[in-house]
Steps between C-alpha positions, in 0.01 A plus 500: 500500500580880391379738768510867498485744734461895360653369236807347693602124394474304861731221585242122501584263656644134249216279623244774587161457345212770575143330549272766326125528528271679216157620587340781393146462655403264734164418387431333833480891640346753296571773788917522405689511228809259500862548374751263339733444772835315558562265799791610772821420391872541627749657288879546581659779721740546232760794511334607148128469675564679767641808323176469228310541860680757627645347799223325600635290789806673583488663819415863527370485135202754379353272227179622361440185322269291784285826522426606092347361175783305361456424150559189394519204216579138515606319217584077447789388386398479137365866483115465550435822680261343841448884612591772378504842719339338770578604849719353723490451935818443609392383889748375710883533509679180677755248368333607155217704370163451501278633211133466292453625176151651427304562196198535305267666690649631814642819284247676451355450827826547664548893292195548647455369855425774716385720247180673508294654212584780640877484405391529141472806258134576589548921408245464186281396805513809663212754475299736668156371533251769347153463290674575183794247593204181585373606214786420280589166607156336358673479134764269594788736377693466886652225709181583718158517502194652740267240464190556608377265804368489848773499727282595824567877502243735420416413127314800433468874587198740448251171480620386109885640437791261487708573776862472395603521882370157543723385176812342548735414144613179408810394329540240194625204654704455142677867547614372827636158373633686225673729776633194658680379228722811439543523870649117525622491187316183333295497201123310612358319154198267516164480287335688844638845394299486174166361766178750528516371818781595580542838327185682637582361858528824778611516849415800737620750707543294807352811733224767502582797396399814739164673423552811708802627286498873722597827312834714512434883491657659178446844558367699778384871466388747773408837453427600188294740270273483174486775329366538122807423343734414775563258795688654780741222714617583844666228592475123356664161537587328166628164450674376180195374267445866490673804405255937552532589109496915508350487808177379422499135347618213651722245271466130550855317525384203497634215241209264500144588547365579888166476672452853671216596762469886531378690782427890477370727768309813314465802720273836330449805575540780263318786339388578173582720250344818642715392836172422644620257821278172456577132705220329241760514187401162328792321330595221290787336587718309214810297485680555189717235328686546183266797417221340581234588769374225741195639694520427842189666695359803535456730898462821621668508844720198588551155351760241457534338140648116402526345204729201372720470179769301354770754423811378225795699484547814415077564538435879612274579790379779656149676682245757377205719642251608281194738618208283366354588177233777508629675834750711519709643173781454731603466841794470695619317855569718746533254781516129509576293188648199444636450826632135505590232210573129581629254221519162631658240286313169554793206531507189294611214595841389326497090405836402417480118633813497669418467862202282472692234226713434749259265625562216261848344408573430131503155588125447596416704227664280252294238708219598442500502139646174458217351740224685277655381165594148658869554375827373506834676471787358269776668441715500227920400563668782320240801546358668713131402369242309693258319274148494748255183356141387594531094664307435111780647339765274673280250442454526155569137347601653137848567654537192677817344479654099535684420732454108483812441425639683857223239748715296684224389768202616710574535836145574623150620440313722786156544497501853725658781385680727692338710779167608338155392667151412333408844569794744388406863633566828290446741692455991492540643836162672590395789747286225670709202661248267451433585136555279187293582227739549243706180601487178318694182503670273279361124571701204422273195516705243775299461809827373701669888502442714768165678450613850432786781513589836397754456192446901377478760788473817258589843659216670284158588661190365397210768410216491782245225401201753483447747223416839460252717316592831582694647162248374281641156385556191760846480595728333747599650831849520486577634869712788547266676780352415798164640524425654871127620523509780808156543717420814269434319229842580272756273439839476493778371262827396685767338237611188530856370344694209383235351295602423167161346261581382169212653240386503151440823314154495313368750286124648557285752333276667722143545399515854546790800572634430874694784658841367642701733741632576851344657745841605673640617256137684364557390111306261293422436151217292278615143366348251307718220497750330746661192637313311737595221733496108412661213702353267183776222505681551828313276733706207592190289366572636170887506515520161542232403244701716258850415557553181719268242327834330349655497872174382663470184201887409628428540861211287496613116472830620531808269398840628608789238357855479622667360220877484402682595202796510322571864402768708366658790585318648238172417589545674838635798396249567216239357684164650441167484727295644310380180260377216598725164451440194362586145627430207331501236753268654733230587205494855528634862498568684869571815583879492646512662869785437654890398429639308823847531516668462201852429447669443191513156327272335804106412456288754624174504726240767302149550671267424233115642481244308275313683259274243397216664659500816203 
């Protein structure tokens, strides 16, 4: 044997012979994803071995090597590469060293245990969450989409709007797997990236977001008069999403469009043109932006004003008094005026992801989809691709190949397979403890296994069982609030977190216009269209009728074989578990899982599966 160590030739030693074992996925566990693996071995505490390791061994040494990724590739005698960048444990120091060689699947997992979704790129995720921005998810053109559901906040506002508050976005499960890849590194290919199923497949904002978003005072100015033509400022506060333009118009700064609420305290008192003193002057009061008037109300003594707008930058605002028409030719404020002005800016909330995504490792993502799709990883020797395949594409008997000629002899035949139990729970997480309703179970007909176990323990919440009525279509609760009804009647919304749901997006057409907005942020708008909620498919029920059928037909009446065989180096290093073999003397093709220790030029056990049962 030829082993490598970064690329370093090791010393072997004469007589050494390295027992490897090949498995990529254990079918007798659908929960984990197996590796190809070697067994320990003992190589030589050569002077040449212990400088490729740094030292390793020699006393006071600072070797990295027992604590890194060591890539590494084992080769036999006659060239046939066994693995090739595979990663290397180098455990023990004593008279020799101790090592494994891994491959196959442990890479990937291994660049990202740890790892959250929330050490991706996730900056196209981030947005501030207005009307306008909900609003322009629903085509499909971002990584996210609002879609519209129940998720146990207050659905609508003013008896029949939308409310956006109660809206939390989702994010394309593919976007995120696509995210994954460039993170670790690995190219993901399989038939389930080109799936419906797959591609309109969602998962939420794990929290509520806040309804009460609050306001931040812009500007703030006291004391000041309305003349004709003029304003008059005493004294003001002004923050930067405004600039005073010539002393009378107020400049928005802003670089994105912002919900304002205005307050205005009118004081009058004047006299006319014939300086007759009179406290009844009636006036129209106007707010003028970009030229244009905006009545606001109308009084003759005192009165305070409001109105809300969405300023963009570089809008121009400012205040007018008019007499009103038919009263006076003129008039002018002798006393009083405009005596306060309060902006407010109302907040909205900023999504980015980040925080909450930290929630769920890249590793039980991955899971996830692989236990929706039923797949199995395989990945190829000399790239950095993983090929992901459905249980009826392994099994698909037109690539079958012969390998009559290796069958030495069967060493057994077991009748139970594995760990699995006639009832083999998949199972969401729920609000409720004692709730199942979207759980189901694969069945494997052999009344002497135990009568039931959890084999999938997702980390994704199940939608409540009931439905609701309240946005005009039935939809799924899909929890996010806690509903607290107080003695006077109201309720309150308190936001829950950590609860990832898995969804479907689902266009509707509304019989009629529906108003969607905020009432925080005090914006709306009319829409006919948008993306509704649909779990159609994600059941367990219907994930297993879907995609484990093939598994379920080998399960039941299993036949697990040990058999030995004569094989060459070269049938262990190109090895492939992903087609179904063919052996003559036991009259029918299996589905290899497992390669027992093999060492060169010696018979080999090799865990056999029948597939007689397709």
């Amino acid at each position: 044997m030829r082993y490598f160590i970064l690329g370093r030739e090791m010393d072997m030693y004469n007589d050494g012979k390295l027992a490897q074992t090949k498995q990529v996925n254990d079918i007798t566990n659908l929960s984990t994803r197996q590796t190809n693996y070697t067994n320990s071995f003992s190589f030589p505490k050569t002077a040449k071995n212990i400088r490729n390791l740094e030292d390793l061994g020699i006393i006071g040494n600072n070797s990295n090597i027992p604590y890194q990724k060591n890539t590494s590739s084992l080769f036999s005698d006659s060239g046939e590469c066994f693995v090739y960048e595979g990663w290397s444990i180098i455990s023990e120091t004593a008279k020799d060293f101790k090592s494994n060689i891994y491959d196959g699947n442990l890479e990937v997992y291994k660049v990202i245990e740890n790892k959250t979704l929330a050490d991706l790129d996730l900056t196209d995720l981030s947005h501030s969450k207005t009307t306008a921005e909900v609003v322009s998810t629903f085509d499909n053109s971002k990584p996210y989409k609002y879609i519209v559901a129940d998720y146990n906040g207050l659905a609508l506002y003013d008896t029949d709007k939308i409310n956006i508050d109660s809206l939390v976005p989702s994010v394309k499960v593919s976007w995120l797997v696509d995210k994954i890849e460039t993170y670790s590194g690995f190219t993901f290919n399989g038939s389930f990236k080109t799936n419906s199923d797959y591609l309109n497949l969602f998962m939420t904002y794990p929290k509520g977001t806040p309804s009460d978003l609050g306001t931040t005072d812009l500007v703030i100015i006291n004391d000041f008069l309305q003349g004709l033509d003029h304003i008059y400022i005493n004294s003001y506060t002004l923050l930067t999403d405004f600039n005073i333009i010539d002393d009378i118009k107020l400049k928005s700064n802003t670089n994105q469009s912002t919900n304002i609420s205005i307050s205005l305290d009118v004081v009058v008192r004047g006299e006319n043109n014939q300086n007759a003193f009179n406290d009844n002057i009636s006036v129209d009061v106007y707010a003028v932006l970009n030229g244009v008037e905006i009545y606001l109300g109308n009084t003759t003594s005192i009165a305070t004003f409001s109105f809300n707008k969405s300023l963009s930058v570089n809008d121009e605002l400012y205040f007018i008094m008019k007499p009103s028409s038919g009263i006076y030719v003129s008039f002018e404020v002798i006393s009083g005026g405009f005596t306060s002005l309060i902006i407010k800016k109302y907040n909205s909330f900023s999504i980015d992801f980040l925080d909450e995504l930290k929630g769920m490792t890249m590793r039980d993502f991955l899971n996830e989809i692989v236990w929706r799709f039923g797949l199995t990883l395989f990945k190829e020797k000399y790239s950095n691709v993983y090929d992901f395949k459905t249980i009826s594409e392994i099994t698909n008997f037109e690539n079958t190949i012969d390998w009559s000629s290796k069958f030495v002899s069967k060493e057994s035949e077991k009748y139970i397979f594995g760990s699995y139990a006639q009832n083999n729970l998949m199972r969401y997480k729920y609000n409720d403890d004692n709730a199942n309703h979207n759980d189901s179970y694969l069945a494997i007909d052999n009344k002497n296994l135990d009568d039931s176990k959890t084999i999938i323990q997702s980390k994704i919440y199940s939608p409540e069982l009931s439905f609701s009525n309240s946005l005009g279509f039935t939809s799924k609760v899909y929890k996010l609030w806690d509903k607290e009804p107080k003695d006077d009647g109201t309720t309150t919304y308190k936001a829950l977190a950590n609860r990832f749901y898995f969804m479907r997006s689902m266009e509707n057409t509304f019989a009629t216009t529906v108003t969607i907005g905020s009432p925080s942020l005090l914006t709306s708008q009319t829409i006919t269209v948008a993306p509704i909620e649909s779990f159609a498919g994600l059941t367990f029920a219907e994930i297993i009728s879907k995609y484990y059928p093939d598994i379920k037909k080998i399960l039941n009446k299993s036949q697990v074989l040990n058999v030995r065989l004569n094989l060459k180096d070269s049938d262990v290093s190109d090895i492939d578990f992903s087609i179904p073999y063919y052996f003559k003397q036991l009259g029918g093709s299996f589905m290899l899982n497992k390669i027992s220790n093999f060492v060169p030029n010696k018979e080999t056990t090799v865990e056999l599966i029948r597939l007689n049962n397709l």
